[in-house]
N, C-alpha and C positions, 0 to 999 in steps of 0.2 A: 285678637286682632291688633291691641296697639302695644302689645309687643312685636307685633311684625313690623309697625310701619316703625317703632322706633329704634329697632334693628338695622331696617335699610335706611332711615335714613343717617343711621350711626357709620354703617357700609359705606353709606354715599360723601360723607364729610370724612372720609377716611381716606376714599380713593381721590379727594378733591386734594389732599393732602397731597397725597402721592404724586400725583400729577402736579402740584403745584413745584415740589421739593428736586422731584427726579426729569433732569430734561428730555429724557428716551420714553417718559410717560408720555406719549399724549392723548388728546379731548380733542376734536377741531368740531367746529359747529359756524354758520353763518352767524346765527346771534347767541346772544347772552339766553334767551329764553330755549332755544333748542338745543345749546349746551348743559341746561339741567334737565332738561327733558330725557338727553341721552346720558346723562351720570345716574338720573335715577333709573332708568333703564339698566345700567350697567350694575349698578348696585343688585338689583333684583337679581339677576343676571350670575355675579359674584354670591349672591347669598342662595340660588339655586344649586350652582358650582360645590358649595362649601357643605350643603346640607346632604344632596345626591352622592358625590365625588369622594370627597374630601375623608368620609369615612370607612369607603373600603379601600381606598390606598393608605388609609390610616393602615387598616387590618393586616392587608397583604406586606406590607411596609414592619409591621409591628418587630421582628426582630433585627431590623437596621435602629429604629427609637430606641431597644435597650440596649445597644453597641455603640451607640453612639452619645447617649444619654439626654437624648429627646432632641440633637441638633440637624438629624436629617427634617425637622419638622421646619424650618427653614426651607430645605428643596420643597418640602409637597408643597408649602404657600405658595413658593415660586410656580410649581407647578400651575397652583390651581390658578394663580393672577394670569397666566399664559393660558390656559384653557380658556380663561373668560375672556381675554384678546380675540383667540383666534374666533370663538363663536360670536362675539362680538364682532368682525368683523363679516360673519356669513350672515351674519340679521341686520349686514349694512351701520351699523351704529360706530360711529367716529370714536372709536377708545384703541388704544393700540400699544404695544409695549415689546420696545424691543432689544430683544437677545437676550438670555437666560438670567446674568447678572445683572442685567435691569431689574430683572422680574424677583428676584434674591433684596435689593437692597427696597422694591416697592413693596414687597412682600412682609420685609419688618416692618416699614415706615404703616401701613395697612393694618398690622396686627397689635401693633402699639396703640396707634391713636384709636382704633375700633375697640378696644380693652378696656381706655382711658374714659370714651364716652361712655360704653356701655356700662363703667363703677355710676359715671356722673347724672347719666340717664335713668328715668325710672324705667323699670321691667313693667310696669301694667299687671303686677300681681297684687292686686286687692283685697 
């Protein structure tokens, strides 16, 4: 369990990144308190995305990653940051990202800094 929640909220300060960084990201919320409410929503959200998704288009993908030598893995983040837009926006939650090179340059800025936490974070394996 507190590997999940240090997961999302590794996800959540990653996408808060992204959003901060990238102007085509955005959060819109009335307040400061229902803008984290809907990042950690999102985050969740992203890290269902990444665990469901993320690995059979790994799969079906797999001979573009050794043709390419692992840089199509850039499109699927892109990919999956734009999955989590668009369901996000059918579960109403204010996150939004737009046009594919948005979702390409939030997608590093995401897989960087969620890499960076999760060295600096602990796993909860005791």
């Amino acid at each position: 369990m507190k590997n999940f929640v240090v997961k999302t909220l590794a996800n959540a300060a990653a996408l808060a990144v992204a959003i901060w960084i990238v102007p085509k990201i955005t959060l819109t919320g009335d307040s400061t308190g229902k803008k984290a409410l809907a990042l950690i929503l999102v985050a969740l959200l992203f890290g269902l995305v990444n665990f469901l998704v993320k690995p059979v288009v790994k799969l079906l993908t797999l001979p573009l990653f050794i043709l390419t030598l692992g840089l199509i893995t850039l499109v699927v983040n892109a990919l999956m940051l734009l999955l989590t837009s668009w369901l996000a926006d059918k579960l109403d939650l204010s996150f939004h990202v737009e046009g594919f090179w948005t979702a390409v340059l939030g997608g590093l800025i995401v897989s960087v800094v969620s890499w960076a936490l999760n060295v600096v974070l602990p796993d909860g394996r005791d």
